[in-house]
Legacy VTK file of the C-alpha trace (Angstrom):
# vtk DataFile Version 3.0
C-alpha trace
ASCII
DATASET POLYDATA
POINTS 307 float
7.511 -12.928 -45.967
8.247 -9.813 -44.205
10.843 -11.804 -41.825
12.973 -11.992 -44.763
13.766 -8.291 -44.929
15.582 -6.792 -41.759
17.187 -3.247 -41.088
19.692 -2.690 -38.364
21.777 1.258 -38.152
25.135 0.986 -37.473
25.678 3.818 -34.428
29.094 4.084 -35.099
28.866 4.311 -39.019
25.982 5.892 -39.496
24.440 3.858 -42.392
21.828 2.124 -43.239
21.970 -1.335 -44.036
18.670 -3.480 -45.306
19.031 -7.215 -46.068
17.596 -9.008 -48.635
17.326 -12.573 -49.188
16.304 -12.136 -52.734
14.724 -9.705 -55.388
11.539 -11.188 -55.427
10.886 -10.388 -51.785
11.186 -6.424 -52.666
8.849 -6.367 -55.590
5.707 -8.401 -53.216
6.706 -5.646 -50.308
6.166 -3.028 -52.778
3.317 -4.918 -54.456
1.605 -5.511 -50.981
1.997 -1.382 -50.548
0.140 -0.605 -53.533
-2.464 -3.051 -53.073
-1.695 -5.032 -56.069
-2.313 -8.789 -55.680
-1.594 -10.258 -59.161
-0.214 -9.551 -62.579
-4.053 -8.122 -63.734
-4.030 -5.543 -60.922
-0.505 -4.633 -62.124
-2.207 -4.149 -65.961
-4.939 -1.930 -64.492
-2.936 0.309 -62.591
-0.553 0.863 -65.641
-3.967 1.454 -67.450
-5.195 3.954 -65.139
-1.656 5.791 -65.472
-1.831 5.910 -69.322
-5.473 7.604 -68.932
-5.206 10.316 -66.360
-1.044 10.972 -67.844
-3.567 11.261 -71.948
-6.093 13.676 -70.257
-3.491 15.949 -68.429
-1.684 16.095 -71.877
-4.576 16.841 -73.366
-5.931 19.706 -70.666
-2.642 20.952 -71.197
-2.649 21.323 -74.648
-6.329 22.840 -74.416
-5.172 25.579 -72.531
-1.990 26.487 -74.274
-1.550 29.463 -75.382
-4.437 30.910 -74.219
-5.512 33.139 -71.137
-6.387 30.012 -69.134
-2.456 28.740 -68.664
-2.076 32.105 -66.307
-5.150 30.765 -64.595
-3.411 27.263 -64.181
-0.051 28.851 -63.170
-2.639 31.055 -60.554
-3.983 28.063 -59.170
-0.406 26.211 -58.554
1.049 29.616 -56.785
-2.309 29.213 -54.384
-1.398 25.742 -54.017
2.417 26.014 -53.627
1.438 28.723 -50.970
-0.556 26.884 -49.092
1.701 23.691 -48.857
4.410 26.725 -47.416
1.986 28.232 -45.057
1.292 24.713 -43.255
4.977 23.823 -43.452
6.043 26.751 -41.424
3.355 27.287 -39.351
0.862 30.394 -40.717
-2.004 29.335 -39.482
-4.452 32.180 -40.883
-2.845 32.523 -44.353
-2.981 28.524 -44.476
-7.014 28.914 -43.475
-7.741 31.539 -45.993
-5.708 29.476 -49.098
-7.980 26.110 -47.833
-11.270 28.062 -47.878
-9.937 29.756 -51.560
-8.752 26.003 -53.046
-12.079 24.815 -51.630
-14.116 27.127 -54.076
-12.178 26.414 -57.045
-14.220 23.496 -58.120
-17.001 26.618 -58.507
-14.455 28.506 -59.561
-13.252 26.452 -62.504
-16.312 26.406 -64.099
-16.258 29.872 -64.911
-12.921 30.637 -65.291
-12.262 27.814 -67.753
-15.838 28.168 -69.377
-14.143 28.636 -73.572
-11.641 26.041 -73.163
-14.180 23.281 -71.507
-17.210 24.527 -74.340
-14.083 23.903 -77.211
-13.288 20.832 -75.925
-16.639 19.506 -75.179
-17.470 20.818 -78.456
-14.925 18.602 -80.386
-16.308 15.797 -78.305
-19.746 16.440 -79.442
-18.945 16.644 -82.782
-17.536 13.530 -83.602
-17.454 11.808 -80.402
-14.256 10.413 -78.762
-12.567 9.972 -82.153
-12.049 13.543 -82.963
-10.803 14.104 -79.200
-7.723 11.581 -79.990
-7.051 12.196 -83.443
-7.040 15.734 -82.427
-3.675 16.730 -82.804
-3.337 15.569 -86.410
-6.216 16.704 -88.089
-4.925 20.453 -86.403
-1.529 19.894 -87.758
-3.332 18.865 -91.146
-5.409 22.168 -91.266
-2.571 24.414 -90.258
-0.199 22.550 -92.837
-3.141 23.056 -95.671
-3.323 26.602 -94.463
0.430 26.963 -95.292
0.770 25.292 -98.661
-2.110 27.510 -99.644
-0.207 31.223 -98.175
3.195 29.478 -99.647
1.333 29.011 -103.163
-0.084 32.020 -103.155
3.091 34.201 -102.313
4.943 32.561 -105.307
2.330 32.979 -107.462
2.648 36.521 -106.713
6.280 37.287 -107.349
6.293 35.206 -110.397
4.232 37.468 -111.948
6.484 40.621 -110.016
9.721 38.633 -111.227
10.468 39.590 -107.961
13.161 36.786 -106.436
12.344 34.310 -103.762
13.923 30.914 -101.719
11.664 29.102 -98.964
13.526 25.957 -97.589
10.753 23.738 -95.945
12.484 21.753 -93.068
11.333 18.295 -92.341
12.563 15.104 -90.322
16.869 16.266 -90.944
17.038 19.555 -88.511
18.696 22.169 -89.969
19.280 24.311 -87.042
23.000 25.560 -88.269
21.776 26.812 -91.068
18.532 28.622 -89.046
21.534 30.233 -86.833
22.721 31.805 -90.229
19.651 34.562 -89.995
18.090 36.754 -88.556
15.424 34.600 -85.789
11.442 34.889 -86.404
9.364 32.443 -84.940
6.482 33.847 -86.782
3.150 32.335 -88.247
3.145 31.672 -91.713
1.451 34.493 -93.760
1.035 35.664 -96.970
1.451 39.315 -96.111
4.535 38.848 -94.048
6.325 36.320 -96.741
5.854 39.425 -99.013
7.610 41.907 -97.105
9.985 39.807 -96.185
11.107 39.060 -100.242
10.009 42.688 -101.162
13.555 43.982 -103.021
15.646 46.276 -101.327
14.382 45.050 -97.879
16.761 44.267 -95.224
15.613 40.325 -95.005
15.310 40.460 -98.862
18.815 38.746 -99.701
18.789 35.160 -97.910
16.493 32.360 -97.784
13.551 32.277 -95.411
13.421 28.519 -93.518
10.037 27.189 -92.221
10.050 24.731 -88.887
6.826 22.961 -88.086
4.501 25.943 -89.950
6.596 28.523 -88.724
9.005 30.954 -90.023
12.007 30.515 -88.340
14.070 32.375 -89.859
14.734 34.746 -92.623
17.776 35.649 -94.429
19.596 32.718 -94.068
22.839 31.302 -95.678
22.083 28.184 -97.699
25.566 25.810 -98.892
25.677 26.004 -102.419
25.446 22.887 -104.587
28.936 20.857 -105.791
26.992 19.707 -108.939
29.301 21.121 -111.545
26.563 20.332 -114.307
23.940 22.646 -114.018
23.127 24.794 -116.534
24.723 28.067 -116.390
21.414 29.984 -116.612
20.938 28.306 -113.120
21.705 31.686 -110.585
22.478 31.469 -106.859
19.787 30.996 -105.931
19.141 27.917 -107.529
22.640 26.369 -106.253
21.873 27.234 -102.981
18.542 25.527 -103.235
20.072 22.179 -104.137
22.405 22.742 -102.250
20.635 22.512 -99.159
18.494 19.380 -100.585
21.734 17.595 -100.939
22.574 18.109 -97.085
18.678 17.449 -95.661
15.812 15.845 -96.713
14.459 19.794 -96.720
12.119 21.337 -100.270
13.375 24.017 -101.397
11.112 26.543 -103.484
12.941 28.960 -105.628
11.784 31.763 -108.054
13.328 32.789 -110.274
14.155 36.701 -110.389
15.004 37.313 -114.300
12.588 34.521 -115.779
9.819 34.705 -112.857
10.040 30.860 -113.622
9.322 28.760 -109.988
11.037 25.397 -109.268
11.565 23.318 -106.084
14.284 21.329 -104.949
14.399 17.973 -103.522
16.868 15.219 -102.888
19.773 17.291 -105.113
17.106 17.155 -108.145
15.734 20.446 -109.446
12.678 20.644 -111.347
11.587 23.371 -112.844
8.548 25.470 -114.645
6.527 24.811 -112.261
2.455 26.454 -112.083
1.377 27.534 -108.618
-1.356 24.345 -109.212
1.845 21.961 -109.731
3.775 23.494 -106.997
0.242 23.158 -104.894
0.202 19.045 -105.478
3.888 18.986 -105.187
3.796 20.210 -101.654
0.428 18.139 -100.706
2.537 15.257 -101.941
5.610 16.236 -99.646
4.042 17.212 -96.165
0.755 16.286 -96.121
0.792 12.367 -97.858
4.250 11.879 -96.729
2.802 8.586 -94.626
0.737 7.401 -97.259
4.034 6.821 -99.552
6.166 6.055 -97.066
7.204 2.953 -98.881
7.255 4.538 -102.266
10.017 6.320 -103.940
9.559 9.649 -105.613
12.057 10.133 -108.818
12.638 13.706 -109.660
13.961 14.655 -113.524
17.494 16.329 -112.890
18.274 19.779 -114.550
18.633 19.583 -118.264
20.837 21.890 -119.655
18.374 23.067 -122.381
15.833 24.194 -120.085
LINES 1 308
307 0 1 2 3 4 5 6 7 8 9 10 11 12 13 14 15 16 17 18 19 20 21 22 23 24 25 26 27 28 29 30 31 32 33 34 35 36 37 38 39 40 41 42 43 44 45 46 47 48 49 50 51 52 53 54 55 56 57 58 59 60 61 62 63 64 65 66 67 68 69 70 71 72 73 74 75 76 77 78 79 80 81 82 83 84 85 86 87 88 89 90 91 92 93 94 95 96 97 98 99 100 101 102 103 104 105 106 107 108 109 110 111 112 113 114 115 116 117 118 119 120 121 122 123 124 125 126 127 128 129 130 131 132 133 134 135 136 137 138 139 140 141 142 143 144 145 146 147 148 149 150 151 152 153 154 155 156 157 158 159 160 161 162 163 164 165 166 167 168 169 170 171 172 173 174 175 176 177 178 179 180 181 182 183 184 185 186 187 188 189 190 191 192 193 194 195 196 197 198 199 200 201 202 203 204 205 206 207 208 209 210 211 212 213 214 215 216 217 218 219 220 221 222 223 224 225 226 227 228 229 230 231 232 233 234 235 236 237 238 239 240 241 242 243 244 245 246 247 248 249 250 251 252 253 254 255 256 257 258 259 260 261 262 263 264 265 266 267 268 269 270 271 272 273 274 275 276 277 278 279 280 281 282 283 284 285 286 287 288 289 290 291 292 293 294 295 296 297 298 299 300 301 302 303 304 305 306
């Protein structure tokens, strides 16, 4: 088997030549080299991958965000270091990084003693289940937590008439328009969405675009609608929240300054006189069931020019 592979170096060249007598021959070298005998070992190894590659991801996501990811980056420096030390030649910083690295295992235990208790903790709760669903039923809760502040804030400048457009982003990006205002990144909050529409603020004027729970933005320039139809009552506010529906499969929550009235956009379809408890099922419908109907179709009652 192995006779069929052989290497010769051309002195005057200087390359490297290998010949093969056919394909088949490399993959059973590199088969023999792992130790895999068969097409099952082959399954098991890809297996194993898949495992250790989920509970990295998932360490790593535990972690996040948290004081334990300067501990991890702590741990690679040490590591990094010591690989250096041995590669040029420091013997006594290279003994003192081997006797550290050797009382991390200890180490770890202490350091990381919130993030294993969380984690162990979701794992007790509802066993394994809860540890791979884990990232979904978070994104549920934080979405819920939004819908709820979003709600509330309209709720609030309805009764204010004070003026408002959120544009909720979903699968078309709409980074262009994002680039329009003034960059946020910020947590969703009730407090913060109203300062930002407070009148006479700075990010007032504008509409305030929401990525993946987040403000983005604020103050952004929406396209205004090319529907010559709408009522005239409708302001620009309104156009500009259809108008961005018609570009994007974003919602679009306006309110309505001189009536206090709130509507959402979707699709290029407006509708309108909307209570926070309609808005509330509205968005449930749009983010949070959105693969439950993903094989129906949602039909939205254009603007009526007597409304």
């Amino acid at each position: 088997m192995y006779n069929s592979i052989e290497r010769q170096y051309e002195s005057d060249g200087g390359t490297f030549v290998a010949g093969v007598d056919n394909i088949k021959d490399i993959f059973i070298v590199i088969g023999n080299d792992l130790g895999l005998k068969g097409p099952f070992d082959i399954i098991l190894m890809l297996i194993d991958i898949g495992i250790i590659s989920y509970i990295v991801y998932k360490v790593i996501q535990l972690v996040r965000e948290t004081r334990a990811m300067q501990l991890v980056k702590g741990i690679l420096f040490i590591v990094v270091g010591l690989w250096l030390a041995q590669q040029i030649g420091l013997k006594t910083l290279a003994f003192l990084l081997e006797k550290a690295i050797s009382l991390l295992g200890f180490a770890l235990v202490v350091l990381f003693q919130p993030e294993l208790r969380r984690g162990l903790e979701k794992i007790g709760n509802s066993g394994f289940r809860n540890f791979f669903v884990m990232d979904d039923e978070e994104e549920r809760l934080r979405t819920t937590a939004s819908i709820e502040d979003i709600v509330k804030c309209c709720s609030h400048f309805s009764n204010e008439y004070i003026g408002a457009l959120i544009v909720l982003e979903r699968n078309t990006k709409i980074g262009d328009v994002i680039n329009t205002g003034t960059q946020m990144d910020s947590t969703i909050s009730y407090e913060l969405l109203t300062n930002i529409f407070t009148p006479n603020t700075p990010l007032h004027d504008g509409a305030v675009i929401i990525r993946n729970n987040k403000i983005k933005a604020a103050a952004c320039y929406l396209p205004l609608t090319e529907n010559s139809n709408l009522s005239r009552e409708l302001g620009t506010r309104h156009r500009a929240a259809l108008g961005i529906t018609e570009v994007s499969d974003a919602i679009s929550i306006v309110v309505s300054e001189e009536s206090g009235k709130i509507s959402y956009a979707h699709n290029g379809g407006l509708t309108r006189n909307l209570t926070p408890d309609t808005l509330r099922k509205a968005l449930y419908r749009f983010l949070l069931d959105k693969n439950k109907n993903i094989k129906k179709r949602f039909w939205f009652r254009k603007v009526k020019t007597d409304e």
